[in-house]
N, CA, C and O atoms as a CHARMM CRD file, in Angstrom:
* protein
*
  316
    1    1 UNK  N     64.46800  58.15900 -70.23000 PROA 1      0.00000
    2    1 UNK  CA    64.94600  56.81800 -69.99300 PROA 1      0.00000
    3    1 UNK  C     65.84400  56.81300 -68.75600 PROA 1      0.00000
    4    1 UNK  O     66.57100  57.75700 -68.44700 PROA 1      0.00000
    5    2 UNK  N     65.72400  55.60700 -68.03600 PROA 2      0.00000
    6    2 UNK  CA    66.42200  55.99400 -66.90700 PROA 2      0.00000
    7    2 UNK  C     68.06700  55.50300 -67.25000 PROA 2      0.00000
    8    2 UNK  O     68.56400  54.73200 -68.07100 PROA 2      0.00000
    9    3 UNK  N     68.53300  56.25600 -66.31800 PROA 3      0.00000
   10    3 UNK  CA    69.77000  55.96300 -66.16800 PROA 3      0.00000
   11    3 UNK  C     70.89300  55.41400 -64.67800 PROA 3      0.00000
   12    3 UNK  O     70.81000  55.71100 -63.48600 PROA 3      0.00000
   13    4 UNK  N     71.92900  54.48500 -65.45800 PROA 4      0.00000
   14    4 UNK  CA    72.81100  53.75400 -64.26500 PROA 4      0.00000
   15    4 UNK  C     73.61200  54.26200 -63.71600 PROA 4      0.00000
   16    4 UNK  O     74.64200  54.37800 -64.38100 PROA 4      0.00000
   17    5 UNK  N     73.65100  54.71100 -62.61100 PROA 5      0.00000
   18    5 UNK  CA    75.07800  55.71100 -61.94200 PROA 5      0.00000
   19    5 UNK  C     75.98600  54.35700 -60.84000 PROA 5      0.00000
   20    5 UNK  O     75.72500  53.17900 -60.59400 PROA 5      0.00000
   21    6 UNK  N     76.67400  54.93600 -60.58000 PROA 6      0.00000
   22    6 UNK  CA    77.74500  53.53800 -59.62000 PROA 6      0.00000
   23    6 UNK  C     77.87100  54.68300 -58.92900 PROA 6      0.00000
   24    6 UNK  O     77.84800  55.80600 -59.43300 PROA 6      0.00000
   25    7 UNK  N     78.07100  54.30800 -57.22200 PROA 7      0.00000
   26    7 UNK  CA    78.82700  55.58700 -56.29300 PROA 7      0.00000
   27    7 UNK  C     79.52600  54.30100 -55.75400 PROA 7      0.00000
   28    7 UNK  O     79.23400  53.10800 -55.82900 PROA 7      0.00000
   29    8 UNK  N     80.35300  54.85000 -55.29500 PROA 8      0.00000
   30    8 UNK  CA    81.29800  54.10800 -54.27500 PROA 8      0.00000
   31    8 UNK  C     81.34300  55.33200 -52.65200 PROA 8      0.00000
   32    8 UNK  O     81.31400  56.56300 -52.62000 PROA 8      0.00000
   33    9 UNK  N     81.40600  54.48700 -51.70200 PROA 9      0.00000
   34    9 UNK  CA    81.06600  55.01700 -50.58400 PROA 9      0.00000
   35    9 UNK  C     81.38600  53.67700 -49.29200 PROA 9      0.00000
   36    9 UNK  O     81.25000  52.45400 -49.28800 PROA 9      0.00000
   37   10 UNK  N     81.90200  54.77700 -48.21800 PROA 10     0.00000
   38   10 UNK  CA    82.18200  53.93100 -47.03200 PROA 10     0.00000
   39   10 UNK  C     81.61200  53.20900 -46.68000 PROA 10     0.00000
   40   10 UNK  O     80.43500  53.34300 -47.01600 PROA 10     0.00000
   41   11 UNK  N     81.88200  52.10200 -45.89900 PROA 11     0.00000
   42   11 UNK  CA    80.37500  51.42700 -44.93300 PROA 11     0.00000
   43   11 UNK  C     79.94400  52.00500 -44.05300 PROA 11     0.00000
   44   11 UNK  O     79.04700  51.29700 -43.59600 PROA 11     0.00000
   45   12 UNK  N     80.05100  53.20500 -43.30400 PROA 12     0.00000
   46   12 UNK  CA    79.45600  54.09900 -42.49000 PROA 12     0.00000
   47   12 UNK  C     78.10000  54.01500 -43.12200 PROA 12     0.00000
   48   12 UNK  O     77.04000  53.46100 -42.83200 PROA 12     0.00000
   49   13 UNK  N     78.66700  55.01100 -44.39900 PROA 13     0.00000
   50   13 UNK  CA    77.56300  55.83700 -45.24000 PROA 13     0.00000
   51   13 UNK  C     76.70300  54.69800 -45.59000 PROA 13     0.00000
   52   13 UNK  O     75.57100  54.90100 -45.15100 PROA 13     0.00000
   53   14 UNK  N     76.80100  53.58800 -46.20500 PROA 14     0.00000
   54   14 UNK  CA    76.12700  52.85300 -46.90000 PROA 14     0.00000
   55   14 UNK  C     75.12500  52.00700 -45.71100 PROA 14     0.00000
   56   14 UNK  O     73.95100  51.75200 -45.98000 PROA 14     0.00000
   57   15 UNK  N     75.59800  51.71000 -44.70200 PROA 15     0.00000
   58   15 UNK  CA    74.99400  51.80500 -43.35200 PROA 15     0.00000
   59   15 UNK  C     74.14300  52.28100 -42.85400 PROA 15     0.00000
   60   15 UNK  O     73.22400  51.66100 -42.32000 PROA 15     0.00000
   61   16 UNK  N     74.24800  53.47400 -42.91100 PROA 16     0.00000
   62   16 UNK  CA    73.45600  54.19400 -42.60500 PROA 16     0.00000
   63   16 UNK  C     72.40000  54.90500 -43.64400 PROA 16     0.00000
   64   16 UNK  O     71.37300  55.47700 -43.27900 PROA 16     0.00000
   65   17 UNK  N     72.79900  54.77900 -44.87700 PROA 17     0.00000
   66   17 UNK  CA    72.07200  54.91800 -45.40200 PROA 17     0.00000
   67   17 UNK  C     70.64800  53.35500 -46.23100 PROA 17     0.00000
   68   17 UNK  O     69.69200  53.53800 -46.98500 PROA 17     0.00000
   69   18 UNK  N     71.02900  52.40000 -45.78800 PROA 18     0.00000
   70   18 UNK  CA    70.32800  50.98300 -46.09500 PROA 18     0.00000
   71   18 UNK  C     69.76800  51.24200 -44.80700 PROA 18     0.00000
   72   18 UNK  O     68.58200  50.91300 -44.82100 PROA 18     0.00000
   73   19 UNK  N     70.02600  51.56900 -44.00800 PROA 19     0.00000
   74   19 UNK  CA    69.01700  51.58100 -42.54800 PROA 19     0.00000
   75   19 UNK  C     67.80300  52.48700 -42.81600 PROA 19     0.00000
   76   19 UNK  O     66.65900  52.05700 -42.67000 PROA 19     0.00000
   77   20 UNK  N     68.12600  54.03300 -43.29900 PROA 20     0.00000
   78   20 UNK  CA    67.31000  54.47900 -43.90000 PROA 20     0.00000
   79   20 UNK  C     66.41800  54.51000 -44.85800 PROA 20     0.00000
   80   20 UNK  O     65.44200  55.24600 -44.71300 PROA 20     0.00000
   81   21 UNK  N     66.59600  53.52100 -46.33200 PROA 21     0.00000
   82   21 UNK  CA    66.09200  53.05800 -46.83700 PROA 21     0.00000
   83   21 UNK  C     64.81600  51.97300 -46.17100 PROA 21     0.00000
   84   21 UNK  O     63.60800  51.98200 -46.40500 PROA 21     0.00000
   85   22 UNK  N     65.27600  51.46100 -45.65900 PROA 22     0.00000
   86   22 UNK  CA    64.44600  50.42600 -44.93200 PROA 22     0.00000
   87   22 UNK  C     63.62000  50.85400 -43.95300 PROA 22     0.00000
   88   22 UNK  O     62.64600  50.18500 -43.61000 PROA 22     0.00000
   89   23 UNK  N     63.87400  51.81000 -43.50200 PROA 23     0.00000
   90   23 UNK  CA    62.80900  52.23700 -42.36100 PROA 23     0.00000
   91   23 UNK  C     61.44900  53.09700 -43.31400 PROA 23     0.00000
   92   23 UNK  O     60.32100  53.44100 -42.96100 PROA 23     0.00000
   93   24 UNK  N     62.36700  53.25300 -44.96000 PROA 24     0.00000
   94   24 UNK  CA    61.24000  53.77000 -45.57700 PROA 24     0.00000
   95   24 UNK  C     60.29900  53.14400 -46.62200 PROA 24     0.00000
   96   24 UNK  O     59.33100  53.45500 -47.31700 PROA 24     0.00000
   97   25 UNK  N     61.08300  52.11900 -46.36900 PROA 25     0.00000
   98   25 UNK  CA    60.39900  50.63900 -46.76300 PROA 25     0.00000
   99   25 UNK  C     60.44400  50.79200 -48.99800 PROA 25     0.00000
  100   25 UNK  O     59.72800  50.36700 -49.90400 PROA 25     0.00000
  101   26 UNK  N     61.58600  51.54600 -48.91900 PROA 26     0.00000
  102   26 UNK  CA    62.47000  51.55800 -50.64400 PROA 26     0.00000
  103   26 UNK  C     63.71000  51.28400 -50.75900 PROA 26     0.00000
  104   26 UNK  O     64.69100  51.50300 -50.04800 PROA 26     0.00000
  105   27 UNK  N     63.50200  50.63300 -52.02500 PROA 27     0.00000
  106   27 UNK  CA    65.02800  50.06100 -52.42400 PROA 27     0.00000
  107   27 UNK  C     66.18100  51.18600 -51.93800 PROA 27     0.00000
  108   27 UNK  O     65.68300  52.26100 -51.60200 PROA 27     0.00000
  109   28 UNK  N     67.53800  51.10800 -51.85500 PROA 28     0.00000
  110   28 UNK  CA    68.36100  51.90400 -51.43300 PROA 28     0.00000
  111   28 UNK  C     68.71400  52.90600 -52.46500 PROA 28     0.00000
  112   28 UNK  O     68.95400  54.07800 -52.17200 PROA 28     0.00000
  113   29 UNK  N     68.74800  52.38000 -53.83900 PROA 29     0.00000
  114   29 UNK  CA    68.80200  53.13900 -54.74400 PROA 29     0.00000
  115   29 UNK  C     67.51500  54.29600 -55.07300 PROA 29     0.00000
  116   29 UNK  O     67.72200  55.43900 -55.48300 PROA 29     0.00000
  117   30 UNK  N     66.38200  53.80000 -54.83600 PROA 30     0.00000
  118   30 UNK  CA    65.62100  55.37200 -54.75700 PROA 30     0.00000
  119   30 UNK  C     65.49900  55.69200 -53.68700 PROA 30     0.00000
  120   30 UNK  O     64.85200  56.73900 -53.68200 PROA 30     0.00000
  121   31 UNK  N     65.77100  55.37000 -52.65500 PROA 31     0.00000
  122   31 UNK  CA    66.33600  56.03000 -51.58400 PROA 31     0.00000
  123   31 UNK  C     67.07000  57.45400 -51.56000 PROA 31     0.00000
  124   31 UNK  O     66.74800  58.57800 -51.17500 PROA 31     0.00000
  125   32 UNK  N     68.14700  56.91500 -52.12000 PROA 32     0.00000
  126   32 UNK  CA    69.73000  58.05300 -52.50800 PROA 32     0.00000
  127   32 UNK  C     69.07100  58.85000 -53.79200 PROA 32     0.00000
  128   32 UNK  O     69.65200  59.82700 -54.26400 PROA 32     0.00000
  129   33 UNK  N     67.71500  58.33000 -54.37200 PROA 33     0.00000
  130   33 UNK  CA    67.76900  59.41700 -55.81900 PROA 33     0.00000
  131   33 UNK  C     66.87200  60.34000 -55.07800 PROA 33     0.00000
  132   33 UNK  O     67.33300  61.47700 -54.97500 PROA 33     0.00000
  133   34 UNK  N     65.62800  60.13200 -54.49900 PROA 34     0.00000
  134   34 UNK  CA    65.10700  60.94800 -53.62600 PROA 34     0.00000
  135   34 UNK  C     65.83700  62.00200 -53.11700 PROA 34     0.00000
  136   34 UNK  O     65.77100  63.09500 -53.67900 PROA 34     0.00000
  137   35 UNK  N     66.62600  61.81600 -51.99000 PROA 35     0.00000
  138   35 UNK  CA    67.24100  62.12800 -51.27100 PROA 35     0.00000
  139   35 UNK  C     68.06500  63.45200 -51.80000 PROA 35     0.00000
  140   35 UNK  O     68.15500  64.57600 -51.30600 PROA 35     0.00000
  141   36 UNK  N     68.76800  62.75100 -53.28300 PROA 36     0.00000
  142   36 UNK  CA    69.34600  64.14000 -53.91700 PROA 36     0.00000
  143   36 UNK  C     68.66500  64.92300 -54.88200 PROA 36     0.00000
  144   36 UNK  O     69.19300  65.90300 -55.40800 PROA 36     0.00000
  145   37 UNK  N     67.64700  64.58100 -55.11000 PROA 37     0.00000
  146   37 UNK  CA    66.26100  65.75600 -55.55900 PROA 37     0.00000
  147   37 UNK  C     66.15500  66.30900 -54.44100 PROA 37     0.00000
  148   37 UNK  O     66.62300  67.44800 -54.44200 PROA 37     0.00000
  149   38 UNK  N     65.60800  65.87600 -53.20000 PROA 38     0.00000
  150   38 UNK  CA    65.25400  66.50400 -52.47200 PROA 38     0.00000
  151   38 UNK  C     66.25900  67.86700 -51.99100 PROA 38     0.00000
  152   38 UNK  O     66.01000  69.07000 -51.90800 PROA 38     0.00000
  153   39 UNK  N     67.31300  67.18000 -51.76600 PROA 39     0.00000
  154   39 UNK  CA    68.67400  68.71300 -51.81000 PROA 39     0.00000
  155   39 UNK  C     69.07300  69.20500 -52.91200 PROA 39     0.00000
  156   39 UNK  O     69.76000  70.22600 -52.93800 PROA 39     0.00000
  157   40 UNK  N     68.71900  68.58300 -53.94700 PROA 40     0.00000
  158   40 UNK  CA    68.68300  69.54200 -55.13100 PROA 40     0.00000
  159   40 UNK  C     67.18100  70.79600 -55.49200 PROA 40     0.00000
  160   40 UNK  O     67.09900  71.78500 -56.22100 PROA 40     0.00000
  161   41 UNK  N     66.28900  70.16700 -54.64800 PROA 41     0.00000
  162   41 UNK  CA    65.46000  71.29500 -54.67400 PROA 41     0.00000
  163   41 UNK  C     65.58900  72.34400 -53.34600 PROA 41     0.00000
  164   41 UNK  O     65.02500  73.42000 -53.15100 PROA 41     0.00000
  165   42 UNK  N     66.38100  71.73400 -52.66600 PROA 42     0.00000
  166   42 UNK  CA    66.61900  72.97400 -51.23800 PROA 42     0.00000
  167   42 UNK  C     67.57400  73.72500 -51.78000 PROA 42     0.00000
  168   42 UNK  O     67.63100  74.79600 -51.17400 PROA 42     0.00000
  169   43 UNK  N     68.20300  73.66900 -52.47900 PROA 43     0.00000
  170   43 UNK  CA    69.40300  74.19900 -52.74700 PROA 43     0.00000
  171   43 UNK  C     69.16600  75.49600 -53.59100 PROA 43     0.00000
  172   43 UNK  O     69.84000  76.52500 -53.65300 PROA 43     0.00000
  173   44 UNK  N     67.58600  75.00900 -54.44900 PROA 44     0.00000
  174   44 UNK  CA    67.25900  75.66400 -56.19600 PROA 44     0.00000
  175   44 UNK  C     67.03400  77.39600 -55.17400 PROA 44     0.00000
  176   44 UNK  O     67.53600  78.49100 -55.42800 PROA 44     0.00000
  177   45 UNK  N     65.96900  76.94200 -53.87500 PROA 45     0.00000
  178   45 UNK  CA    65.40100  78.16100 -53.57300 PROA 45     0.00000
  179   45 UNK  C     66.11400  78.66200 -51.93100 PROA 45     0.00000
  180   45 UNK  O     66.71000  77.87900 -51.19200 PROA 45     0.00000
  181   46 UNK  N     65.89300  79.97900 -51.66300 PROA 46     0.00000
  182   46 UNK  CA    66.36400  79.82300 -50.46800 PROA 46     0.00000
  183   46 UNK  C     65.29600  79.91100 -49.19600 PROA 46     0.00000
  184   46 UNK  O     64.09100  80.09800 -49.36300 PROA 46     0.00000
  185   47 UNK  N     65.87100  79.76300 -48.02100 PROA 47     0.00000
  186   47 UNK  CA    65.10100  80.04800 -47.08000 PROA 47     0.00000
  187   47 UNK  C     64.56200  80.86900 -46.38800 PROA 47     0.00000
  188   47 UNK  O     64.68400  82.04400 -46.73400 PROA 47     0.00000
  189   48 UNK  N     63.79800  80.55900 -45.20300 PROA 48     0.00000
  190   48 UNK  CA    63.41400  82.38900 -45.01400 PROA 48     0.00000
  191   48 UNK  C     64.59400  83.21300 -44.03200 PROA 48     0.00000
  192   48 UNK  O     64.47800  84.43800 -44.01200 PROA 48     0.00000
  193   49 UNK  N     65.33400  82.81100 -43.49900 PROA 49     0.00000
  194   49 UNK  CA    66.33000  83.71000 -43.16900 PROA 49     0.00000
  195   49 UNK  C     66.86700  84.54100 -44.25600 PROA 49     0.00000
  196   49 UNK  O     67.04200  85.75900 -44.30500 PROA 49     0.00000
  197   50 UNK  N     67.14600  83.37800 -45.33300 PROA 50     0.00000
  198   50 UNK  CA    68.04700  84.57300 -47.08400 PROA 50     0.00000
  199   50 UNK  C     67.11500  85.44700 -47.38900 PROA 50     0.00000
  200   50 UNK  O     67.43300  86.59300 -47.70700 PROA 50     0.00000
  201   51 UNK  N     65.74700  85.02300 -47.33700 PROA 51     0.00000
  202   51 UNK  CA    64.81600  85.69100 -48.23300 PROA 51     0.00000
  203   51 UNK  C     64.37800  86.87900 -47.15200 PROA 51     0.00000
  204   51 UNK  O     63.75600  87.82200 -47.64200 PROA 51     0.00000
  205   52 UNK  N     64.62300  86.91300 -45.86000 PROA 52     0.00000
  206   52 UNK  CA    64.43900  88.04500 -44.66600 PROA 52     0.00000
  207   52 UNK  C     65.51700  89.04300 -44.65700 PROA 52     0.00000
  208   52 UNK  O     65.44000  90.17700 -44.18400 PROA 52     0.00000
  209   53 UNK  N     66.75400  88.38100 -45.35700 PROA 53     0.00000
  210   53 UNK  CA    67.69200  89.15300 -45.65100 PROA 53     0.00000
  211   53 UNK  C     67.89800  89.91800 -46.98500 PROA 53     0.00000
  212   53 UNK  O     68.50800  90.98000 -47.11300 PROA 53     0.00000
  213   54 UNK  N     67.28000  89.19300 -47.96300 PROA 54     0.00000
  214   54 UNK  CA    67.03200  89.92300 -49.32100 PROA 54     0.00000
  215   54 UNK  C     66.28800  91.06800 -49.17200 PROA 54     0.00000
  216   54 UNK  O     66.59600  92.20800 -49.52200 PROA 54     0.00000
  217   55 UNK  N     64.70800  90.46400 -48.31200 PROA 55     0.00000
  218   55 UNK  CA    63.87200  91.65200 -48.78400 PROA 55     0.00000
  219   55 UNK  C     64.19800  92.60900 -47.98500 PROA 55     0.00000
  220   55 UNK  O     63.29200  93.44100 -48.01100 PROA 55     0.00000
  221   56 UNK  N     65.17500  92.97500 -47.16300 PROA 56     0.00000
  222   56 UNK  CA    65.49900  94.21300 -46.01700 PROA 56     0.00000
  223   56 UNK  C     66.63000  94.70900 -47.20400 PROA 56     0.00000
  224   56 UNK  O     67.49100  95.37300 -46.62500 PROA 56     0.00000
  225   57 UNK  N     66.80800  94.64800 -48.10800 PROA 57     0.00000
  226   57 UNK  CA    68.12000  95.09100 -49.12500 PROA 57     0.00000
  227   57 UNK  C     67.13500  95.72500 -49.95500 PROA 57     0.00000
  228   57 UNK  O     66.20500  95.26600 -50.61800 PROA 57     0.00000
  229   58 UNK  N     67.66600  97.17700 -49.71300 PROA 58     0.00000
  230   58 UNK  CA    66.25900  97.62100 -50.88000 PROA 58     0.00000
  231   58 UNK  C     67.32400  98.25200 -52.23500 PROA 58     0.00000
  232   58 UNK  O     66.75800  98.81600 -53.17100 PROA 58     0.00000
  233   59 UNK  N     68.67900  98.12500 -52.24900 PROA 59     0.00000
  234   59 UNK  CA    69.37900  98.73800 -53.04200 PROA 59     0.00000
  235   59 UNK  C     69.12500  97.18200 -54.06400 PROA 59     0.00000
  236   59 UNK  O     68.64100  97.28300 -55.19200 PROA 59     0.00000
  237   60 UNK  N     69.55400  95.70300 -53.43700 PROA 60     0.00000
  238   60 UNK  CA    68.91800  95.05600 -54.00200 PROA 60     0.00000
  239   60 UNK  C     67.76200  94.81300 -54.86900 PROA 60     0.00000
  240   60 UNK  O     67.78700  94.94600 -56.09200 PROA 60     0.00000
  241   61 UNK  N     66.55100  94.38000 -54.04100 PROA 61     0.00000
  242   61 UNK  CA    65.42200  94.38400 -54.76700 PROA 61     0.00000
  243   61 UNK  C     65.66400  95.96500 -55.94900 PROA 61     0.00000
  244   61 UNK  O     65.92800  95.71300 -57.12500 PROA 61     0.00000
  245   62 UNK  N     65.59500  96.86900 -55.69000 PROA 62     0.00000
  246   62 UNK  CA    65.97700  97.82700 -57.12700 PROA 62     0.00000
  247   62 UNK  C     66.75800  97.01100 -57.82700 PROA 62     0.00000
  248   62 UNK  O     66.33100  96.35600 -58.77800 PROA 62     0.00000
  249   63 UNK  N     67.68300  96.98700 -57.51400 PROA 63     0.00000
  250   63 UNK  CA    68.83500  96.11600 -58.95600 PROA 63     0.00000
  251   63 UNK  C     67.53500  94.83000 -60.05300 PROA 63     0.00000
  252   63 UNK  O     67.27900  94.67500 -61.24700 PROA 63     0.00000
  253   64 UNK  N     67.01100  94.11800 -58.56400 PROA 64     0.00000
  254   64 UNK  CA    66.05900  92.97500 -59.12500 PROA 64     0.00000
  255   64 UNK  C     65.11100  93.56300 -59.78200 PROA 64     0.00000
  256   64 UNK  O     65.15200  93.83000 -60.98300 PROA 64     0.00000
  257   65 UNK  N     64.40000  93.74500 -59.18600 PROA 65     0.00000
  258   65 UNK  CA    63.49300  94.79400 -60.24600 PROA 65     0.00000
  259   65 UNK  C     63.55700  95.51700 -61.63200 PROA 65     0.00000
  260   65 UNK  O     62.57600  95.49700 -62.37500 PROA 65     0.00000
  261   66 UNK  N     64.78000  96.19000 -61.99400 PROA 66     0.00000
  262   66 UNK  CA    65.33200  96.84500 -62.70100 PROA 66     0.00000
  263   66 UNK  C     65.64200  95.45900 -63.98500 PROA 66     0.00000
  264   66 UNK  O     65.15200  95.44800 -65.11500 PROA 66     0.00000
  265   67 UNK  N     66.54500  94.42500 -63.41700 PROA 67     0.00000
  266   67 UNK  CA    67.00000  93.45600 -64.12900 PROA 67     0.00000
  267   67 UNK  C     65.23900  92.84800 -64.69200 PROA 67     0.00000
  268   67 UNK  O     64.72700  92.76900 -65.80900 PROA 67     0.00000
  269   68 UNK  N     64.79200  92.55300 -63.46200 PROA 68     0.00000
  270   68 UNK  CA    63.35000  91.90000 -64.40900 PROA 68     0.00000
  271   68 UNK  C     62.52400  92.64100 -65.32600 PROA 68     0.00000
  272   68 UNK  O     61.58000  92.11500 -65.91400 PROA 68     0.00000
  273   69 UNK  N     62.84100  93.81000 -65.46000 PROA 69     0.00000
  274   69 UNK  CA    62.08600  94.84900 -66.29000 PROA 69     0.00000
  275   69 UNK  C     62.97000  94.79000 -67.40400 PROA 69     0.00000
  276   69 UNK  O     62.57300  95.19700 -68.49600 PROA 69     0.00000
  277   70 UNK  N     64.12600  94.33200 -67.26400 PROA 70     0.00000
  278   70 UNK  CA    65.09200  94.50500 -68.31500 PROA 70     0.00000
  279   70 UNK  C     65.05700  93.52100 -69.33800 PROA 70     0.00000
  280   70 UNK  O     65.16400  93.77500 -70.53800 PROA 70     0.00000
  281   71 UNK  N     64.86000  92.04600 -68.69000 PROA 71     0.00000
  282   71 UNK  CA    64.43800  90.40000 -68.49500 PROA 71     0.00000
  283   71 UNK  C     63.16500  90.98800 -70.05900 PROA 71     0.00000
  284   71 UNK  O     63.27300  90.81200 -71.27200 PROA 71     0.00000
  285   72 UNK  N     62.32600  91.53300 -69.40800 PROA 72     0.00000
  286   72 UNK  CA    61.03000  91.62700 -69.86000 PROA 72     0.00000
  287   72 UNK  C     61.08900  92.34700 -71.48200 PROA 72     0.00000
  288   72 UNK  O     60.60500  91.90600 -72.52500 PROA 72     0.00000
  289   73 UNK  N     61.90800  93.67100 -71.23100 PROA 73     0.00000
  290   73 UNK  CA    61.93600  93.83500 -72.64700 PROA 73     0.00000
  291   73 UNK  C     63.26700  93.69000 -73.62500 PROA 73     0.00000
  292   73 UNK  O     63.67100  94.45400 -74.50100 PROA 73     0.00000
  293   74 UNK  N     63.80100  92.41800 -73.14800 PROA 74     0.00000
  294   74 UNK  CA    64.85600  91.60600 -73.66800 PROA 74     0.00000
  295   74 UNK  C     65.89800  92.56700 -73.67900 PROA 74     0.00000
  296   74 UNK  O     66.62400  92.42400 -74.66200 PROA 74     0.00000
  297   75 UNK  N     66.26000  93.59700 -72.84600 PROA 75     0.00000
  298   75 UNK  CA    67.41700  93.70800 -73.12000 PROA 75     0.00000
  299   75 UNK  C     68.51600  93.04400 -72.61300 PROA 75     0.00000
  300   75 UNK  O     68.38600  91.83900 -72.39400 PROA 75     0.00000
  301   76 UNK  N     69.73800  93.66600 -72.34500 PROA 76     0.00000
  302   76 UNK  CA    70.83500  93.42300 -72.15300 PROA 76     0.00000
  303   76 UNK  C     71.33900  92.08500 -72.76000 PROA 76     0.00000
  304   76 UNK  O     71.10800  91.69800 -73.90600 PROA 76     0.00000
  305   77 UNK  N     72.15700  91.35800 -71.68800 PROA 77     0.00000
  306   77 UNK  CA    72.97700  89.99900 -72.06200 PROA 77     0.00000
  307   77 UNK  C     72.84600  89.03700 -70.84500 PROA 77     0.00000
  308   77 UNK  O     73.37900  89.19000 -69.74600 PROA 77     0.00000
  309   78 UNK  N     72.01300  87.98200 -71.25800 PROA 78     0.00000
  310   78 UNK  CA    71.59400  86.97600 -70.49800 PROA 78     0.00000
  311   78 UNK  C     72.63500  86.05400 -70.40900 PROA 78     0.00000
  312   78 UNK  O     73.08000  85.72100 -71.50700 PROA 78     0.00000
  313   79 UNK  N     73.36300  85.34100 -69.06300 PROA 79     0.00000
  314   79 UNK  CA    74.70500  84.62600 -69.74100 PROA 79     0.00000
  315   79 UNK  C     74.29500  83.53200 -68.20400 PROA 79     0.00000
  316   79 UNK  O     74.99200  82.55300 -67.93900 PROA 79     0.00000
């Protein structure tokens, strides 16, 4: 079921963000819900610089590895 949120915000922001809305031809309110899915899903994964930097960590990936094998036969403490 959906739900009612209130933001309060400058007229800069709201400015600029009704301009944007409109150029995308949606209400302002799914505008702004879009908008924070959309950085809520950039946020979930990373990019390829992190992930160029992960996979050069090989003491890492071991730890990962180790944990997903661990994941797998339920041990430890998931928190």
């Amino acid at each position: 079921m959906a739900k009612t949120v209130t933001i309060r915000m400058d007229d800069e922001a709201y400015e600029t963000l009704s301009k944007h809305a409109e150029q995308d031809h949606r209400p302002l309110g799914q505008y702004i819900e879009l908008a924070a899915l959309k950085h809520a899903a950039q946020e979930a994964f990373c990019d390829d610089d992190e992930m160029n930097t992960i996979l050069a960590d090989d003491d890492l990936l071991k730890r990962i590895r180790r944990g997903l094998s661990d994941a797998k036969a339920h041990r430890g403490k998931f928190v």
